[in-house]
N, C-alpha and C positions, 0 to 999 in steps of 0.2 A: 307828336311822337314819331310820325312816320321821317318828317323831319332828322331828326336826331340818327335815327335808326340808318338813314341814308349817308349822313355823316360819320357815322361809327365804321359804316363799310369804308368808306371815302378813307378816314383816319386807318385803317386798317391794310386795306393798298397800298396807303402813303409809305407804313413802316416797313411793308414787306418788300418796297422794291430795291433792286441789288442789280449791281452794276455800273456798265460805263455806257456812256450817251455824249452827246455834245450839243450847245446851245452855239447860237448865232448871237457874240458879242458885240455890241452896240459902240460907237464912237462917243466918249463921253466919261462913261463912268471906268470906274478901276475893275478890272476883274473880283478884286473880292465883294465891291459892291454888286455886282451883276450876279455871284453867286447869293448875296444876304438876299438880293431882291426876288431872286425864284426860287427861295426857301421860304422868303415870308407870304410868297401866292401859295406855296404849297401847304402850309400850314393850315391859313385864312380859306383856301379849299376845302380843307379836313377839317376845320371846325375847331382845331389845334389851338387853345389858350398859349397866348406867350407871355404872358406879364412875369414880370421879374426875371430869374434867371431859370428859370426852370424848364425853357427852353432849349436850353446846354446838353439836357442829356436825351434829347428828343430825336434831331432829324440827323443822323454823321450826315455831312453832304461836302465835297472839297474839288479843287479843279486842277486838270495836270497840268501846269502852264502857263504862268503869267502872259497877259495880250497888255502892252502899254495901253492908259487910258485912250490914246488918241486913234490905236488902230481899234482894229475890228476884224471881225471874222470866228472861226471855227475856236471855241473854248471846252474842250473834252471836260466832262464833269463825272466824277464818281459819286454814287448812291448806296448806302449802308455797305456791305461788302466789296463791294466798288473801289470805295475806296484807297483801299490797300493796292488795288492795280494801277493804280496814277504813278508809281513809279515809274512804270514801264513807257509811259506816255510820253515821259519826260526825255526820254532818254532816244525814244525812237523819232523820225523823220518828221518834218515839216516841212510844207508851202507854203512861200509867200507869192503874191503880187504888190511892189512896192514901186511907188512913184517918188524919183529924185527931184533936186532943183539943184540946179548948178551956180553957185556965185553963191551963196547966202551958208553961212557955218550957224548953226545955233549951239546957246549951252546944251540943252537935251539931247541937240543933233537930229530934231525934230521942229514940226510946224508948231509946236505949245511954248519953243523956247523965247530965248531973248537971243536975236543977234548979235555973235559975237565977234563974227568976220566977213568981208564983204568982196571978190576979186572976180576980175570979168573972164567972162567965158569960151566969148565969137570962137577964139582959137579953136576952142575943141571940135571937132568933126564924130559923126557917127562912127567913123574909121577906128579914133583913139578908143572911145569909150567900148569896144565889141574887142580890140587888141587887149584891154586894162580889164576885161573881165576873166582872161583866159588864166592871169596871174591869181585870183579870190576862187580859184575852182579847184578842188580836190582837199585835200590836207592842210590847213592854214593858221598859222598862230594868227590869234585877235585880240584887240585890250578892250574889254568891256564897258560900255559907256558909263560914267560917273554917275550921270543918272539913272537908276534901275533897281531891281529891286534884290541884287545882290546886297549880300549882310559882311558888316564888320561890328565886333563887337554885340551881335543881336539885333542890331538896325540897321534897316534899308538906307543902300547908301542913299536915295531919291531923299527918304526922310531929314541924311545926315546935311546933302546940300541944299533943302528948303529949309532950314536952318541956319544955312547959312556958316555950316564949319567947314572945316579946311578938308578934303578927302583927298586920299593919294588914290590916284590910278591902280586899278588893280592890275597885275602882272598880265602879258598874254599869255594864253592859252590858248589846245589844240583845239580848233574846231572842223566841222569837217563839210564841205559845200558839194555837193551830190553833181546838182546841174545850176549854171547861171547862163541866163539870157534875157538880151536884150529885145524888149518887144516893141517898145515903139521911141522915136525922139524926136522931140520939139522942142527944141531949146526956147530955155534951161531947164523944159522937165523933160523928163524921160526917164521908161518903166522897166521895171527888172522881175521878173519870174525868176526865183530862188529854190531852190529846193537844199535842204542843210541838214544835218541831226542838231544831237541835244546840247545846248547850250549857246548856243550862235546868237547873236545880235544883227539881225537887219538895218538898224541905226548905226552903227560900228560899221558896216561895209562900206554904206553912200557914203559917210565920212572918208574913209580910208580910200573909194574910188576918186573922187573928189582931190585927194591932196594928191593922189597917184596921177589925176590928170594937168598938176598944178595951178590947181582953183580952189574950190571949196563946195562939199554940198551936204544937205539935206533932208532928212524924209519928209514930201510933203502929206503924204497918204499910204499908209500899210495895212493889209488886208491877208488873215491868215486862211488859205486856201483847202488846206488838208492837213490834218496832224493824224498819225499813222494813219488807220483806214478810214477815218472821219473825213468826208468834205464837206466845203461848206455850201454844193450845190445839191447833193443827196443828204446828208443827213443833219446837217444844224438846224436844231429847234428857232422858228422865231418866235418872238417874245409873246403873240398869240397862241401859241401852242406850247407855253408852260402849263400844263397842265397834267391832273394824276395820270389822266390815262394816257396823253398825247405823249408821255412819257414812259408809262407801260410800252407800248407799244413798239417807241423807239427801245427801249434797256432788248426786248425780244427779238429786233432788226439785229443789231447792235454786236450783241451777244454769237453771234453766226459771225458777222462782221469779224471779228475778234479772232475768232477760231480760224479764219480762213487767212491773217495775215502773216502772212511771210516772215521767217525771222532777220533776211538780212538786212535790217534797216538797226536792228536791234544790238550790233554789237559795241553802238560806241559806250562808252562808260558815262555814266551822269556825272559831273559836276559836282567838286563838294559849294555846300552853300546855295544849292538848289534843291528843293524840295516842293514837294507835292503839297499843297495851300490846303490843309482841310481844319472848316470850323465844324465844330460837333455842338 
């Protein structure tokens, strides 16, 4: 009985929390997996029956931001009322840390692709690649990679080319790139600290620096570092600290957080065809 009674509270915290938080996304799974799987801890915490579908009307829980499977880092998540604030997520600033490779193109434009082009490097100097960044800085039209989780017709174009259909390039668009810098080079790899707003592709850059330095390249490794006042060295939950209250805790951090940031990262406009990932 006492049992139960401790669950009831548990389940009862579960439902009242509201807000925005951010977990630390793991290299692997898809972000909406990473969200199914610390809604089905939080449930299995609370004691929360899920069989059938009766789960749907149980936990809203959704994340501002798709992270590609392959990277990692800061995934801001909304919780009951929360929710509805993921727009603003989307729309305001992001860090990366991203590591290139020079000579290798893939379809995805990342390390999960299949090599599509192969050309040599040596030319390139530290010199070009710190002159070729100064051009992707400020105001910049971008063509968003083929692979990703933009919609035509209601389907990610990711889904429409693992199928194998024919996708046209989506047009470019404005995007807007705060700060870039180069942090370290070892050819062919070498790292790029990005800071961008909403809608930017860090696979779309290395490519685009890459044909700029008449070669080809890469993301080998992306790591998202901050999205608005979230980082992912203060505040991303690791996967140990899915928990009711490790989450209480953070939504009350969070929430202050929130209050105290700045509007000017906020002005650019979201994207249509972006939107805020929430399962209920």
């Amino acid at each position: 009985e006492a049992g139960g009674a401790a669950l009831g509270r548990a389940a009862d915290k579960l439902f009242s929390l509201s807000g925005l938080f951010a977990v630390r996304k793991p290299k692997g799974p898809t972000s909406a997996a990473v969200l199914n799987l610390l809604k089905e801890r939080l449930l299995a915490e609370a004691g929360v029956q899920t069989n059938g579908n009766k789960r749907n009307q149980v936990l809203k829980i959704g994340h501002g931001g798709t992270l590609d499977s392959a990277a990692t880092g800061v995934l801001v998540v909304g919780i009951g009322k929360g929710t509805k604030m993921l727009g603003t997520m989307l729309a305001g600033s992001k860090k990366y840390t991203a590591i290139g490779m020079l000579g290798k193109a893939t379809d995805t434009l990342d390390a999960t692709g299949k090599v599509t082009e192969e050309k040599p490097y040596d030319q390139v100097t530290k010199g070009d690649l710190e002159n070729v960044l100064q051009k992707f800085t400020g105001d910049i039209m971008q063509v968003p990679p083929l692979y990703s989780a933009l919609k035509k017709d209601g389907e990610r174009l990711s889904t429409l080319m693992k199928r194998g259909e024919a996708v046209e390039a989506k047009p470019a668009r404005p995007v807007r790139v705060y700060s870039l810098s180069l942090q370290q080079f070892q050819p062919p790899l070498f790292t790029l600290d990005v800071e961008c707003g909403g809608g930017f592709y860090v696979r779309s850059l290395v490519n685009d620096i890459g044909k700029e330095l008449s070669t080809c390249a890469s993301v080998q490794e992306l790591t998202r570092t901050k999205q608005g006042p979230f980082t992912l060295e203060e505040h991303a939950l690791q996967e140990d600290k899915w928990t009711i209250d490790e989450i209480a805790r953070s939504l009350e951090h969070c929430t202050a957080l929130l209050l105290e940031e700045p509007a000017r990262k906020k002005l650019k406009t979201q994207h249509p065809g972006e939107a805020a990932v929430i399962c209920e």
